[in-house]
C-alpha positions in Angstrom: -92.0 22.1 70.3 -90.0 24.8 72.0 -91.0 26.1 75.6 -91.6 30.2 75.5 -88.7 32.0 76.6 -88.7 32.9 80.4 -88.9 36.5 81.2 -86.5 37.2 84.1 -87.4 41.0 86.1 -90.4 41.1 87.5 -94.1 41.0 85.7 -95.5 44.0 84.5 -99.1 45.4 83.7 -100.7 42.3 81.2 -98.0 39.7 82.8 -99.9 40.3 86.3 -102.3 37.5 86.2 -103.5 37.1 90.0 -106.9 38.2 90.8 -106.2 41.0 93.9 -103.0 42.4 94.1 -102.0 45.2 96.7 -101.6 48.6 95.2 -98.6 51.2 96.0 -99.0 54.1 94.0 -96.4 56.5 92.1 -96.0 58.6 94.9 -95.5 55.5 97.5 -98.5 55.4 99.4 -100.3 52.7 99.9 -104.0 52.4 98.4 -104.9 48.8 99.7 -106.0 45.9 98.6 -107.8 45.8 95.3 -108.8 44.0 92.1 -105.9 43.4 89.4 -107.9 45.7 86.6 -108.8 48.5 88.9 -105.0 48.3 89.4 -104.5 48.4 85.3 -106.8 51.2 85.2 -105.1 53.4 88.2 -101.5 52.8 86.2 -102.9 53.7 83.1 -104.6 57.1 84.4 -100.9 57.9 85.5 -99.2 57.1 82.1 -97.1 54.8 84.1 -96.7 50.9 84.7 -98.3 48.7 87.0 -95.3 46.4 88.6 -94.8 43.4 90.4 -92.3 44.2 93.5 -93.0 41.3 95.9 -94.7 38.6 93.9 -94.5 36.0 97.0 -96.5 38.0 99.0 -100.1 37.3 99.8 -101.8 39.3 97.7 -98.6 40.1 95.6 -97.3 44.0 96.2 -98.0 45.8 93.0 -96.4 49.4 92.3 -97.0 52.2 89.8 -94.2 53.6 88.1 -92.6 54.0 85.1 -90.6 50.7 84.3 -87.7 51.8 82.4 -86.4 53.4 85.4 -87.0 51.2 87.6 -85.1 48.7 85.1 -81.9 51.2 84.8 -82.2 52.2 88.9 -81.5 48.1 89.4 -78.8 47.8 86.2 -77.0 50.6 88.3 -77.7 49.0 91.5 -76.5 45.9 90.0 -73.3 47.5 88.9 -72.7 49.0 92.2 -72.9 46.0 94.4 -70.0 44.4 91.7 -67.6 47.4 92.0 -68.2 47.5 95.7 -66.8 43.8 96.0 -63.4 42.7 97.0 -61.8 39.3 95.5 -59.9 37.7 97.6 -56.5 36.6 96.6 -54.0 34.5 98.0 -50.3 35.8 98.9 -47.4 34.0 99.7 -44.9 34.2 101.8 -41.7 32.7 101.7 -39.1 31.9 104.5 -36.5 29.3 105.8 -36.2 27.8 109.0 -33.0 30.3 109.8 -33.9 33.3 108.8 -32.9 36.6 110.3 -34.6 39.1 112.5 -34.9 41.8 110.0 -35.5 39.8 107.6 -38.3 38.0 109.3 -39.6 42.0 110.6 -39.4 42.6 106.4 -41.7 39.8 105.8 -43.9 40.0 108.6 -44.6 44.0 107.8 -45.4 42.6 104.2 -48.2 40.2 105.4 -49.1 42.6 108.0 -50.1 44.5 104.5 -51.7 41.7 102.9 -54.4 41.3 106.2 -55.0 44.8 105.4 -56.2 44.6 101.8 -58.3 41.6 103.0 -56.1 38.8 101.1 -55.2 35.4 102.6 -51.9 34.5 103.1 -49.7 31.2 102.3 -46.6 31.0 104.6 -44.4 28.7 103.1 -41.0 27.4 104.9 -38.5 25.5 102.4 -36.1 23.3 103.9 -33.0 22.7 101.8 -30.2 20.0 102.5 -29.8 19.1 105.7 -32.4 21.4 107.0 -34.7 18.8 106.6 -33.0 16.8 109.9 -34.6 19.4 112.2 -38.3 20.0 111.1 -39.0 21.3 115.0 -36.9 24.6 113.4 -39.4 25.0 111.2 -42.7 24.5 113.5 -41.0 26.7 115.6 -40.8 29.4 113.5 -44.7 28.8 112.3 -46.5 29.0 116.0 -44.4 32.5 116.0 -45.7 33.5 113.0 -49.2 32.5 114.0 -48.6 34.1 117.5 -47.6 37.7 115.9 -50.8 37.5 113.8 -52.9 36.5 116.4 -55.0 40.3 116.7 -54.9 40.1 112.9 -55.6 36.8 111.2 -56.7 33.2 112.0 -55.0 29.6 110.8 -57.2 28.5 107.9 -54.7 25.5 107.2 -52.7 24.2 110.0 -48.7 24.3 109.7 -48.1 20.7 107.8 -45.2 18.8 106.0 -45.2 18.7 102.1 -42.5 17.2 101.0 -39.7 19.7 101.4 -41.7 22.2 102.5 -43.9 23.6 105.3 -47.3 25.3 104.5 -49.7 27.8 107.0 -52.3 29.5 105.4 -54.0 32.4 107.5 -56.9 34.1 106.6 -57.4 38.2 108.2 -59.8 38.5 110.8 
């Protein structure tokens, strides 16, 4: 046997099957606490439904008004909330352990950039050849980077070895 499909939204006029509820009417005001079919009746009187807004509640918070509305009012709050959020992305950086000034000020006013628009950013430092002999280059140049972001962003991974490369990953403020 199959269970019965469960509603999601809250329960409305028949669904309501507590004994007192407490009653809001259609213009917001509150008419106190009161049987469940005197509720029925009052929403029926106004052409309207009787909702469920705060089912936890002791008694449960019961609201006349009409409930297609109130369903479309939450789709477009619903909608809202989504466009309103930002997705995080990850950026990446790339340097080497003797790079330039300007070329480092190029890259640094890139990930100055990237804090802005909220996105993390990887800083990774290739070594190539013999490079790789002086790894203290390469920490060096990390603890500046994490110095000039300082005001900006904080170290979400630590500067470590990987291989051939060095990865930081700093997160904005």
């Amino acid at each position: 046997m199959q269970a019965p499909p469960v509603k999601d939204g809250p329960r409305i006029n028949d669904e309501i099957r507590v004994p007192r509820v407490l009653l809001i009417d259609q213009n917001g005001e509150k008419q106190g606490e009161m049987p469940t079919a005197s509720a029925m009746e009052a929403a029926e009187e106004a052409g309207l439904d009787l909702v469920e807004i705060v089912p936890n509640a002791n008694p449960p918070v019961c609201k006349i008004l009409d409930y297609g509305k109130f369903k479309f009012q939450e789709q477009k709050k619903k909608n809202e909330a989504r466009k309103r959020q930002k997705v995080v992305e990850l950026k990446e950086i790339k340097l080497r352990p003797n790079i330039d000034k300007h070329d480092y000020d190029v890259k640094a006013k890139s990930m100055f950039r990237f804090f802005e628009e909220g996105d993390k950013v990887k800083v990774t430092l290739r070594f190539r050849g013999r490079e790789m002999a002086h790894p203290e280059l390469g920490m060096k140049l990390l603890q500046q980077v994490k110095a000039d972001f300082d005001e900006v962003a904080k170290v979400e991974y630590e500067p470590r070895m990987e291989g051939r490369q060095m990865i930081m990953i700093l997160a904005p403020r």
